[in-house]
C-alpha positions as a Markdown table, in Angstrom:
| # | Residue | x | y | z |
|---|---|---|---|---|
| 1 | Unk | 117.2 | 118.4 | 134.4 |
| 2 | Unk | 114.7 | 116.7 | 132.7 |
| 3 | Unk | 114.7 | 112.8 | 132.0 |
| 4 | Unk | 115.5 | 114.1 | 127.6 |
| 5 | Unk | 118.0 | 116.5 | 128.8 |
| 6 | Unk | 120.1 | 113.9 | 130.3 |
| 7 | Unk | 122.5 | 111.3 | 128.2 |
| 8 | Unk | 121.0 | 108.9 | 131.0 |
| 9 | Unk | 117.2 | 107.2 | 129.8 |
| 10 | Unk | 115.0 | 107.2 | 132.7 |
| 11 | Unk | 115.3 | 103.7 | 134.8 |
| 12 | Unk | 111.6 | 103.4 | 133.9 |
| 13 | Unk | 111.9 | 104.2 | 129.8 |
| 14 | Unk | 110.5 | 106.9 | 128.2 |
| 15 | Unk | 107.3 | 108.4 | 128.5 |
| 16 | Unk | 104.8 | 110.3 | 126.1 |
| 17 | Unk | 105.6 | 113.5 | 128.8 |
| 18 | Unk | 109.5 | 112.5 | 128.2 |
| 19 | Unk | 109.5 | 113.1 | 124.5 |
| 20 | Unk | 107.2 | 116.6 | 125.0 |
| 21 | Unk | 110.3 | 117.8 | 126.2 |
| 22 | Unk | 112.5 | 117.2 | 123.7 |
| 23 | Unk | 113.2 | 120.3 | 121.6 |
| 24 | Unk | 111.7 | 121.0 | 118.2 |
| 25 | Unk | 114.4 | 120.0 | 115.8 |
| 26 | Unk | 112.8 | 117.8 | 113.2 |
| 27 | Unk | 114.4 | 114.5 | 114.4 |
| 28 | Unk | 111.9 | 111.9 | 114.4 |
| 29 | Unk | 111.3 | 110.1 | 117.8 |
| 30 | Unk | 108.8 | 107.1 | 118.5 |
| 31 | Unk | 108.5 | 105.0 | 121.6 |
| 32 | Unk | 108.2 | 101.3 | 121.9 |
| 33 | Unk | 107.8 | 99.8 | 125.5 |
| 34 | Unk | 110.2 | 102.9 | 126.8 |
| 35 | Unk | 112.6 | 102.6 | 124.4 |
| 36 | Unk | 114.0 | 105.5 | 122.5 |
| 37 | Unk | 113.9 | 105.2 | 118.7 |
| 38 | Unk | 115.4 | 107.7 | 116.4 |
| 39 | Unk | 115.2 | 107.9 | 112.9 |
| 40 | Unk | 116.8 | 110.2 | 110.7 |
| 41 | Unk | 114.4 | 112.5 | 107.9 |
| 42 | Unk | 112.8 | 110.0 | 105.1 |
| 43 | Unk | 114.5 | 109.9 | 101.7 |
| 44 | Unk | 113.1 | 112.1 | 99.0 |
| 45 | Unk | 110.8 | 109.8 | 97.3 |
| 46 | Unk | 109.2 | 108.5 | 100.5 |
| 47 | Unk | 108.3 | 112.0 | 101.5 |
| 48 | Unk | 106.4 | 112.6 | 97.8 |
| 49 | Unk | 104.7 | 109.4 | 98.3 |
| 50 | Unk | 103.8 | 110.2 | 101.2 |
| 51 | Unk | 102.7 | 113.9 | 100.4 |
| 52 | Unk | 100.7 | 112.7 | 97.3 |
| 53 | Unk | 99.1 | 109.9 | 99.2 |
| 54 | Unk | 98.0 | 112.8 | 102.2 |
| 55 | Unk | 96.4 | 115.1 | 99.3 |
| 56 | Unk | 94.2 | 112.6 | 97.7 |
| 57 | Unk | 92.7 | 111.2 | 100.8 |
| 58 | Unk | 92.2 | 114.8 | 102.3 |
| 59 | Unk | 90.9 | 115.8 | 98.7 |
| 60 | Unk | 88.4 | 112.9 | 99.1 |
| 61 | Unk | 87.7 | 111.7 | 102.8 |
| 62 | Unk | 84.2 | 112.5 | 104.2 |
| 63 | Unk | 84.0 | 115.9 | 106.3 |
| 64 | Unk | 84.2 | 113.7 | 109.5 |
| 65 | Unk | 87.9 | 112.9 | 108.7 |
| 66 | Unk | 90.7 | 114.5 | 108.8 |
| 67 | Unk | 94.0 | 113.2 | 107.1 |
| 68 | Unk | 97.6 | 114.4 | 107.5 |
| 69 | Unk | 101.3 | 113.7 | 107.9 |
| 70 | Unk | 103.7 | 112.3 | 110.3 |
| 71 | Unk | 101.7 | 113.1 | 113.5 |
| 72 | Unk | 102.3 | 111.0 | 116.9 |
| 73 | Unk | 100.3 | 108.5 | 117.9 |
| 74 | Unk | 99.9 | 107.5 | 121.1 |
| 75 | Unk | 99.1 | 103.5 | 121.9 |
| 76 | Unk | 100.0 | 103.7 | 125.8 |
| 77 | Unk | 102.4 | 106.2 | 128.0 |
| 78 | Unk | 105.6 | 104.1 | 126.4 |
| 79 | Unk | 104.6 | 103.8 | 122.7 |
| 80 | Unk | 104.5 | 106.4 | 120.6 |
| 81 | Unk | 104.9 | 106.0 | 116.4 |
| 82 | Unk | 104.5 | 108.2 | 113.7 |
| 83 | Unk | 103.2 | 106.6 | 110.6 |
| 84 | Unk | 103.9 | 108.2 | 107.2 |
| 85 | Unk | 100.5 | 109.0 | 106.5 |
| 86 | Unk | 96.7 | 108.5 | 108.6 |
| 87 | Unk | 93.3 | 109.5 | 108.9 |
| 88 | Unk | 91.5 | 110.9 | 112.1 |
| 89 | Unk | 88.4 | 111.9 | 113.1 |
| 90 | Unk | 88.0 | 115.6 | 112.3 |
| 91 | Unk | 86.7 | 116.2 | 115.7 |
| 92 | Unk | 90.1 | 114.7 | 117.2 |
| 93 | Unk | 92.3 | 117.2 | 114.4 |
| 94 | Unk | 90.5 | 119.8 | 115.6 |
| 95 | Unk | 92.0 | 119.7 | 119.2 |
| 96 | Unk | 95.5 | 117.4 | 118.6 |
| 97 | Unk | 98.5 | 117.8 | 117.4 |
| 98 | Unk | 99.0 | 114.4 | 119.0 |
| 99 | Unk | 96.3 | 111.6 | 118.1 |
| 100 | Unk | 95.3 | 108.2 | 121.1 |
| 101 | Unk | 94.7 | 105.2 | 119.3 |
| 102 | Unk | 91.2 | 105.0 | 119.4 |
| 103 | Unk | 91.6 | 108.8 | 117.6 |
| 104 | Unk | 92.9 | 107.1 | 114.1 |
| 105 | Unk | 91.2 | 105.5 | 111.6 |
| 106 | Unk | 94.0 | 104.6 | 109.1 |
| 107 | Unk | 97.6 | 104.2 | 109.5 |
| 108 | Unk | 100.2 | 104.2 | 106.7 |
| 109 | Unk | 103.6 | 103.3 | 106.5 |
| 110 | Unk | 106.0 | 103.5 | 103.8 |
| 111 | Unk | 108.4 | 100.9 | 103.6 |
| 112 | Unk | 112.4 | 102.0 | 103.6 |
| 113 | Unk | 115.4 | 99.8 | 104.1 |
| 114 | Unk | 116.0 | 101.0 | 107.6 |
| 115 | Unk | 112.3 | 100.0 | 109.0 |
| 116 | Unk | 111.6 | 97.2 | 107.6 |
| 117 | Unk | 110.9 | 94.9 | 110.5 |
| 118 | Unk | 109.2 | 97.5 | 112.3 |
| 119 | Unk | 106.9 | 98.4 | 109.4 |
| 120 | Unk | 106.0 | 94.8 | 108.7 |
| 121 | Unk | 105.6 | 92.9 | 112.0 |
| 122 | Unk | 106.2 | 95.8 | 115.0 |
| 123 | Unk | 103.7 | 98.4 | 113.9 |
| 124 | Unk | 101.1 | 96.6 | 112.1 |
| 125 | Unk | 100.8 | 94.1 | 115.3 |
| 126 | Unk | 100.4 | 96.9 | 118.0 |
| 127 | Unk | 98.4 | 99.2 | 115.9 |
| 128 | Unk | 95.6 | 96.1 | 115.9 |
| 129 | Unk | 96.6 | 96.2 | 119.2 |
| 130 | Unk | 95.5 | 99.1 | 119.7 |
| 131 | Unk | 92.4 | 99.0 | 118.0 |
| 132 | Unk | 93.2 | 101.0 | 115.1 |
| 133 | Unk | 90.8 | 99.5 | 112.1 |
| 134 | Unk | 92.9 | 100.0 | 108.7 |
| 135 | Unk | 96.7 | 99.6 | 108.0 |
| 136 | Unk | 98.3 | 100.5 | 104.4 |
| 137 | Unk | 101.8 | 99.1 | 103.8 |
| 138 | Unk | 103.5 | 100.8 | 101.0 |
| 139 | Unk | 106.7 | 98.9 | 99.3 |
| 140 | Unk | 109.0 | 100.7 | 97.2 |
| 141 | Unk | 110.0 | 98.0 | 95.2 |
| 142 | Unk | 109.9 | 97.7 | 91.1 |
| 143 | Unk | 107.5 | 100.2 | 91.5 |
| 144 | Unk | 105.0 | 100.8 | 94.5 |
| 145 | Unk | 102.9 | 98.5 | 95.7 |
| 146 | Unk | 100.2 | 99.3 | 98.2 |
| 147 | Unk | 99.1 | 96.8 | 100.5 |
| 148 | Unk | 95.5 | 97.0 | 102.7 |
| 149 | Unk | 94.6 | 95.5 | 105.7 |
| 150 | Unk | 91.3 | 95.9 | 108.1 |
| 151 | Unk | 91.5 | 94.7 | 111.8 |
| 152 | Unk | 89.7 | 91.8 | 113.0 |
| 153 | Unk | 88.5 | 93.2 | 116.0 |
| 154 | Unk | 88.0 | 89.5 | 118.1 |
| 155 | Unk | 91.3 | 88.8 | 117.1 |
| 156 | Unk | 93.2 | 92.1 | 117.4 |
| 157 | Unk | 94.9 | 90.9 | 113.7 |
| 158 | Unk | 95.1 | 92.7 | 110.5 |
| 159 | Unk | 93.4 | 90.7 | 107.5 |
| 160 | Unk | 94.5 | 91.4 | 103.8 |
| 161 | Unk | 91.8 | 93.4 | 102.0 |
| 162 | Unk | 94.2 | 93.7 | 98.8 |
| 163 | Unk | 97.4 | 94.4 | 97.1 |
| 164 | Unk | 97.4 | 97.2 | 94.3 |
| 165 | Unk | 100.1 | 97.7 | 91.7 |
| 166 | Unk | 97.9 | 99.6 | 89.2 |
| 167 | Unk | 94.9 | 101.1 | 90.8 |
| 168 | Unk | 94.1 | 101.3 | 94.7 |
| 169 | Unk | 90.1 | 100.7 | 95.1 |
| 170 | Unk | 88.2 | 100.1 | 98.5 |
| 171 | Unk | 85.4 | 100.6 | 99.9 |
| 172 | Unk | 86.6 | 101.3 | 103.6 |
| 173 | Unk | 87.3 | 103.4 | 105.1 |
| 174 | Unk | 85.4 | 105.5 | 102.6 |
| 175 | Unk | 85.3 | 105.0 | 98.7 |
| 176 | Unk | 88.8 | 105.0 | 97.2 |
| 177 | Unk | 89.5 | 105.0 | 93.9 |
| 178 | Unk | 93.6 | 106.2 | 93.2 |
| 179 | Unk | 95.9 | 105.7 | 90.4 |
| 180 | Unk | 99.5 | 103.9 | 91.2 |
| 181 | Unk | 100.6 | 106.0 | 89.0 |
| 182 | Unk | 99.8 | 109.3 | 90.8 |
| 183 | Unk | 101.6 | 108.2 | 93.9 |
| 184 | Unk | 104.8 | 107.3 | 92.3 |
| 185 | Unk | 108.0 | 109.5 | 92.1 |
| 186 | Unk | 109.1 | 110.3 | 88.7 |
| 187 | Unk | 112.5 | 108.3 | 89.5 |
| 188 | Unk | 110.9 | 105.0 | 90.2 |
């Protein structure tokens, strides 16, 4: 019996190979140092954020990106997340399903009530960690802010690049220019 068969976690935590043998069910499984976390499906406004948000970058990333949904990523054999929303290189999308770290350009995370601390201080500080050079933060909150950070790389920190409430525009990691507006559900 395999280590996710059992109702017993593995002595050692979970591994990356641990959760490929989980079955295909749509439950949403990440890692952190071993640890088992399970969430259950994202409420219907975060998942049209989050779709909208995945069209407009894929409608406008350069050809050497590839952007998508909800994919895992792995940061070492016991941490595995799945942000909302991030951006590859189009030569990793064209062999994952599963992204390393050093595979991902930008990782988004939309905020909900049950992830709160590990969307604000758990992900953002292991995906600098990891190396992983821009972090969105999206709040659902009197409307949808978007917040952008870029990694130091000496320090292994994320630095604010900006806060949008109106109009997202950056430079990096390509030209962005996107309308609040167009991101938010029609019942917020």
């Amino acid at each position: 019996m395999t280590a996710a068969m059992s109702d017993v976690p593995p002595a050692d935590g979970w591994t990356v190979e641990d959760l490929d043998s989980f079955p295909e069910d749509g439950v949403r499984r990440e890692l952190l140092d071993g640890v088992l976390h399970v969430s259950p499906s994202p409420a219907p406004s975060h998942q049209v954020i989050a779709g909208r948000l995945m069209v407009f970058l894929e409608e406008n990333c350069p050809d050497h990106y590839h952007v998508s949904q909800a994919n895992d990523v792995i940061l070492s054999p016991q941490r595995v997340f799945i942000p909302d929303v991030l951006a590859t290189t189009d030569l990793a999308a064209s062999r994952n399903a599963k992204f390393m770290a050093d595979e991902v350009v930008l990782a988004v995370e939309i905020i909900s009530p049950r992830s709160q601390s590990m969307d604000r201080v758990m992900k953002p500080a292991l995906y600098a960690k990891a190396g992983i050079p821009f972090y969105w933060m999206i709040e659902v909150k009197n409307g949808l802010t978007v917040h952008t950070h870029k990694i130091d790389f000496d320090e292994k920190i994320y630095k604010p690049t900006g806060s949008f409430t109106d109009t997202i525009t950056l430079d990096e990691p390509w030209p962005i220019e996107i309308s609040i507006a167009r991101l938010t559900p029609r019942h917020i």
